[in-house]
C-alpha positions as CSV (number, residue, x, y, z in Angstrom):
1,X,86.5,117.4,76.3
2,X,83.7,118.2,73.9
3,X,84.4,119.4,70.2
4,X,82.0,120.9,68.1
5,X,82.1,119.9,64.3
6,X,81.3,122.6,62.4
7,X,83.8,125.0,64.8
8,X,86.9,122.8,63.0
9,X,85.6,121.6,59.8
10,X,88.7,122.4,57.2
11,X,90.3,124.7,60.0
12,X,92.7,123.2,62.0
13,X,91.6,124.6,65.5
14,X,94.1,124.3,68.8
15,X,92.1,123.6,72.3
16,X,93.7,124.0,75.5
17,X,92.4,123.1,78.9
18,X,91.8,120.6,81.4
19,X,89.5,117.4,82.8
20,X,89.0,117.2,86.5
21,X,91.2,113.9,87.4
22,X,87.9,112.4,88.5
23,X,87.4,111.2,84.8
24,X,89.7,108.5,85.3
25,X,87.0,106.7,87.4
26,X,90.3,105.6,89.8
27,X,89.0,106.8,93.3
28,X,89.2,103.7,94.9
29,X,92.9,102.8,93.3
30,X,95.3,102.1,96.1
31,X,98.7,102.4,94.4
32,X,98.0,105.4,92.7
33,X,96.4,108.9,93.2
34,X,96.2,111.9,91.0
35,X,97.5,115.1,92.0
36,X,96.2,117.4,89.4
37,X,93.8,117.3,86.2
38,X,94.2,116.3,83.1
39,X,95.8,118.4,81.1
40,X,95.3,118.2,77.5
41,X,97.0,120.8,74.6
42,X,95.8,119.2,71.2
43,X,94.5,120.1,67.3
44,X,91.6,119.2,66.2
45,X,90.4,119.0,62.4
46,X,87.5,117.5,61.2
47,X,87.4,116.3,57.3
48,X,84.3,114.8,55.8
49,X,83.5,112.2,57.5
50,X,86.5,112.3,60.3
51,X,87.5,114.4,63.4
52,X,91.1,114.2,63.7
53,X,92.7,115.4,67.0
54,X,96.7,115.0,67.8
55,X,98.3,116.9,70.3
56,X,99.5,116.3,74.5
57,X,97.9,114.8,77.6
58,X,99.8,115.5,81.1
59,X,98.6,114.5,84.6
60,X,100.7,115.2,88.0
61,X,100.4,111.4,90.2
62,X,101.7,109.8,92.9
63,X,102.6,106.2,92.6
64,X,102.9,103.7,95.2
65,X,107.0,102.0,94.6
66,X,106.7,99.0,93.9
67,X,109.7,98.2,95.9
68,X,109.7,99.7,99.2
69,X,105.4,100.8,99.3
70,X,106.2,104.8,99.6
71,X,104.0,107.1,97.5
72,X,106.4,109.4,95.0
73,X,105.3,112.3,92.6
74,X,105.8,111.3,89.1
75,X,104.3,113.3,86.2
76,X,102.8,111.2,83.1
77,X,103.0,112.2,79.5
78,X,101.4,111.4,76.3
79,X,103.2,113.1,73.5
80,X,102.0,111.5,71.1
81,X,98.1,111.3,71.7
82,X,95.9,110.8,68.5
83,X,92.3,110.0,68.0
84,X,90.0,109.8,64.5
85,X,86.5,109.8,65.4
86,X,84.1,109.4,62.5
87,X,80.9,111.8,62.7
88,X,77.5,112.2,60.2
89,X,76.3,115.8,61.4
90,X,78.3,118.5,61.0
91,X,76.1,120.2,63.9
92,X,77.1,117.3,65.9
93,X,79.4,117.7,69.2
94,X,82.2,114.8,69.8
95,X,83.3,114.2,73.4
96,X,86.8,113.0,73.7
97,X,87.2,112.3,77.2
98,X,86.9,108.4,77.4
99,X,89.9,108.1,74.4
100,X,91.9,110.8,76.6
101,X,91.9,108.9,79.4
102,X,91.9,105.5,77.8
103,X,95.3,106.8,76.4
104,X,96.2,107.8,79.9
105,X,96.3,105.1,81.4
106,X,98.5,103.1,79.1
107,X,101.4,105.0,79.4
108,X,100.5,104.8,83.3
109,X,104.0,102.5,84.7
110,X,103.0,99.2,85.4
111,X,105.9,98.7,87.7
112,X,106.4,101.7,89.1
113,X,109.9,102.4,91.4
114,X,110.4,105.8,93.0
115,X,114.1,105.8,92.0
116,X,116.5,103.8,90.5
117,X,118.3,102.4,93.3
118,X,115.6,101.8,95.6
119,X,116.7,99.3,97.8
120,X,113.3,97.5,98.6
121,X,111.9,96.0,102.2
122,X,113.6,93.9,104.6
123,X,112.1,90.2,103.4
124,X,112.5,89.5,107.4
125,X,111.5,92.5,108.4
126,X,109.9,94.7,106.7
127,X,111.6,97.9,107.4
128,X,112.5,100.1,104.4
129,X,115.8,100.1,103.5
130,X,115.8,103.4,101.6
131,X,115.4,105.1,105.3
132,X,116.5,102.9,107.7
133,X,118.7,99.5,108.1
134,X,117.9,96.8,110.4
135,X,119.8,93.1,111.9
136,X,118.4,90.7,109.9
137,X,120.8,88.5,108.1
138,X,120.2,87.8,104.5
139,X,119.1,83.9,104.5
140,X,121.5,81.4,103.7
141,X,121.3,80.0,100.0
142,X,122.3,76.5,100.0
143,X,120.9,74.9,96.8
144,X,122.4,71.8,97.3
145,X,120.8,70.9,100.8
146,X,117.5,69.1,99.1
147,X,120.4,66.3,98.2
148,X,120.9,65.9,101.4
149,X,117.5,64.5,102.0
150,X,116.9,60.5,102.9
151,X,114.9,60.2,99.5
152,X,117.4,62.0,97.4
153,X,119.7,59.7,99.0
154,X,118.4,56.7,98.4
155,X,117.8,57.0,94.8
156,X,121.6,58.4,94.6
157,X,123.2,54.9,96.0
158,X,121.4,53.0,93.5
């Protein structure tokens, strides 16, 4: 997103529009892919010296669960996206697009879980348990059976 200067100097100035998803440099990501562009809705002001710009950044993914492995849609939202950008030309033309998607991909989920109650893989078997359920028995938790070693057992008699 490129701003020019002098269209926004002492006139707050409202820009609308998108970035092709490809400016997140993310093609070869395999637990994420974008569905959409980036969708920004900001104001832009530029004071002596400053280019101020606050407004929204959307983009439509799909994450992979980090649970069970299945991609789900999940739309990401910066509400609150702001950027000050000092300049010395007032003819001079700012591109935004690296703090756009710098500010992007921070609010991305770093543990992202296509519901609440996803209930995971089999740890035997690996079938997903949100769509199917399988034989396996959970293992048995003994804690205790390490004392029941011939070392452990040893040191305990003395």
């Amino acid at each position: 997103m490129n701003i020019e200067i002098a269209r926004v100097f002492n006139k707050p100035t409202r820009f609308e529009g998108d970035e092709p998803s490809s400016v997140f440099e993310m093609d070869e990501e395999k637990t994420m892919r974008f569905e959409g562009p980036l969708c920004y809705n900001v104001v832009a002001e530029a004071i002596p010296g400053e280019l101020v710009v606050r407004g929204r950044l959307v983009v439509k993914m799909a994450f992979r669960c980090s649970l069970c492995g299945d991609f789900f849609p999940k739309k990401v939202e910066e509400d609150d996206f702001s950027c000050v950008r000092s300049f010395n030309d007032m003819h001079e033309v700012v591109n935004l697009t690296e703090e756009m998607r710098e500010s992007m991909i921070l609010v991305f989920p770093s543990y992202p879980v296509c519901r609440p109650d996803c209930k995971g893989l089999c740890t035997q078997c690996g079938i997903n348990r949100n769509t199917g359920t399988c034989s396996c028995r959970p293992p048995r938790e003994n804690r205790w059976d390490a004392l029941d070693s011939p070392e452990v057992r040893e040191k305990i008699r003395r």
